[in-house]
Every structure is written in structure tokens, then in C-alpha cells.
C-alpha positions as CSV (number, residue, x, y, z in Angstrom):
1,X,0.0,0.0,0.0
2,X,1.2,3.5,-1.0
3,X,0.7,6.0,2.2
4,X,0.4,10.0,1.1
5,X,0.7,12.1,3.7
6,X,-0.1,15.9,3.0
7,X,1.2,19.0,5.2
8,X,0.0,21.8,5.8
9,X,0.4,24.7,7.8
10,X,-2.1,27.2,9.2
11,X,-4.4,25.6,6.8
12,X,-2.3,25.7,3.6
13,X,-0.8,22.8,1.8
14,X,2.7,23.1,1.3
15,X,4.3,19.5,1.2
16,X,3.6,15.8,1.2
17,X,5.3,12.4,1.3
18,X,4.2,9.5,-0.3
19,X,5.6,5.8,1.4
20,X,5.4,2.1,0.2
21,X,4.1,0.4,-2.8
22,X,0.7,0.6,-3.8
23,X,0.7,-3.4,-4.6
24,X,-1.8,-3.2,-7.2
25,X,-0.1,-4.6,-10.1
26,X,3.3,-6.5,-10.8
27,X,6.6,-4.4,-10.7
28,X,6.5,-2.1,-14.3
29,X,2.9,-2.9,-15.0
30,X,1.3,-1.3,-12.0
31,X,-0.7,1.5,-13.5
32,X,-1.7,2.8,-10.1
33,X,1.9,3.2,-9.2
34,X,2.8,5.2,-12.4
35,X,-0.2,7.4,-12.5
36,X,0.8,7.9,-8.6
37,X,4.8,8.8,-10.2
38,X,3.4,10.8,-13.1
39,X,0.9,13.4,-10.8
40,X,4.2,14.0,-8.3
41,X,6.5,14.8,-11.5
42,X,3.5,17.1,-13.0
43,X,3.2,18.9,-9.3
44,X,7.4,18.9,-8.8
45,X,7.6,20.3,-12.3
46,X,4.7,22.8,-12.6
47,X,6.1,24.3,-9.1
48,X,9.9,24.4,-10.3
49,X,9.0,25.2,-14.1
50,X,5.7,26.7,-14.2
51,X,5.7,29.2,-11.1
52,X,9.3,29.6,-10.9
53,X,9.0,28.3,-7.4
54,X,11.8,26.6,-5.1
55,X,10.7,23.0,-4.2
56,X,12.9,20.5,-2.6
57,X,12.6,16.6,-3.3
58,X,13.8,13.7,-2.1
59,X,12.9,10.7,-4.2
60,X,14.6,7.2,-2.7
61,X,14.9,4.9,-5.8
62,X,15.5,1.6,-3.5
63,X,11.9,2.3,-1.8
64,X,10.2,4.8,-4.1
65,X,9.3,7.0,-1.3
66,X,9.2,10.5,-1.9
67,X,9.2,13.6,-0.2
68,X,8.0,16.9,-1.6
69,X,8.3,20.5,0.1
70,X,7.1,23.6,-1.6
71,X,7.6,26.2,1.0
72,X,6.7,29.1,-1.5
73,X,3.3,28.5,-0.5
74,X,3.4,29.4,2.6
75,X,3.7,33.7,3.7
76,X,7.4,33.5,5.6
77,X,8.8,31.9,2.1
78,X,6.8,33.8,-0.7
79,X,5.8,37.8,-0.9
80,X,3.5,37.3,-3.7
81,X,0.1,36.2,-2.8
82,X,-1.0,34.6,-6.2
83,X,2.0,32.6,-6.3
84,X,1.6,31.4,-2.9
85,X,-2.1,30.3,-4.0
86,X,-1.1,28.9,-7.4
87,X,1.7,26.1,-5.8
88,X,-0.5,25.6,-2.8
89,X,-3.3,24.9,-4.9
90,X,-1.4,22.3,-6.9
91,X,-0.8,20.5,-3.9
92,X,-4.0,20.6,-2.5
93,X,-5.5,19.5,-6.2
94,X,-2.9,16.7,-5.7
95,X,-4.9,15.7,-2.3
96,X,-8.4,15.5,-3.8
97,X,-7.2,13.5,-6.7
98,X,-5.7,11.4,-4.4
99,X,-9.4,11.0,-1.9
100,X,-11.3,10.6,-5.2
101,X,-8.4,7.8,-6.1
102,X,-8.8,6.2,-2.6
103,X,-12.6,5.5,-3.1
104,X,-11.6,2.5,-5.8
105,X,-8.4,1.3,-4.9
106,X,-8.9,1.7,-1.1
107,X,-6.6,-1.6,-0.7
108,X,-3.8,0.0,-2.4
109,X,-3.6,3.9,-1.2
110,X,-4.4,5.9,1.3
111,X,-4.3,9.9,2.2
112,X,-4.2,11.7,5.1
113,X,-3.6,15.6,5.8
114,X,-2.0,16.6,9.0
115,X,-1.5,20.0,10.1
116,X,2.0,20.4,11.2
117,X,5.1,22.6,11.9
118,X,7.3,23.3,8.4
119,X,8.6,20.4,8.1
């Protein structure tokens, strides 16, 4: 099973980390794994790329887990408000894709938000 866990802080999402394998399909056929690997890239690259925002990552090719912080969403890391909104709102599109996801392949992923210090 694939865990996602999404931070946020004072409400805003700003990171997440994603642990384990979802299990649903053998090793390069699992389709829920690489529509899992292509959503981080698109959120990782549309931060970076798109909003010309720092994001750190950590991606551990032995386990797959990955770690994603976007700090520019949050208002001690980014001045301007629409770019704060813009890469926090990719995150937190990230999240409900990820509950609407969890409602089929509840075996195989799961979600959870906690609020928590920058982390």
C-alpha cells in the first residue's frame, strides 16, 4: 500500500510524502503506481517550471518514497500572494485526486492531511 501524507500549515498545503508500494499490479505494469509517479513529477515540475518556485525533493529509488516541500506557499517563504495560492493549490489538487483515487483502490492507497510545523 502506498501512504500519502499531506502537510499543511495554518491551513495551507505546502508538502507531502508518499511511502510504500501501492501493490496493485506486478513491478512495471502497475498502473496505479505510475499514475501515482506521473501526478508528483506534473506537481514537482509545474512548481519548479511553471511558477518559478523553489521546491525541494527527495525521491529514494531503492523504496520509491518521496518527499516533496514547496515552501513558496506558505507567507514566511513567498511575498506574492497569487504565487503562494497557485503552488498551494497544486498541492491541494494533488490531495483530492488522491481521496477521489482512494474510493476504488482503497486496498492499495491511502491519504491523510495533517497539520503540522514546516517540516
Amino acid at each position: 500500500m502506498t501512504k500519502v501524507t499531506f502537510y499543511k500549515s495554518n491551513g495551507v498545503f505546502y508538502a507531502f510524502e508518499e511511502t510504500g508500494h501501492t501493490g496493485y499490479g506486478e513491478a512495471g505494469d502497475d498502473v496505479l503506481c505510475a499514475a501515482l509517479s506521473a501526478m508528483t513529477m506534473l506537481i514537482i515540475n509545474a512548481i519548479e517550471i511553471s511558477y518559478a518556485s523553489d521546491v525541494q525533493y527527495i525521491i529514494d529509488e531503492k523504496t520509491t518514497d518521496i518527499k516533496v516541500i514547496a515552501r513558496g506557499a506558505l507567507p514566511a517563504y513567498e511575498d506574492d500572494d497569487a504565487k503562494r495560492y497557485a503552488v498551494s493549490g497544486l498541492i491541494q489538487a494533488y490531495f483530492f485526486q488522491l481521496n477521489d483515487l482512494v474510493e476504488e483502490y482503497y486496498d492499495y492507497l491511502s491519504v491523510e492531511e495533517v497539520e503540522a510545523l514546516i517540516v
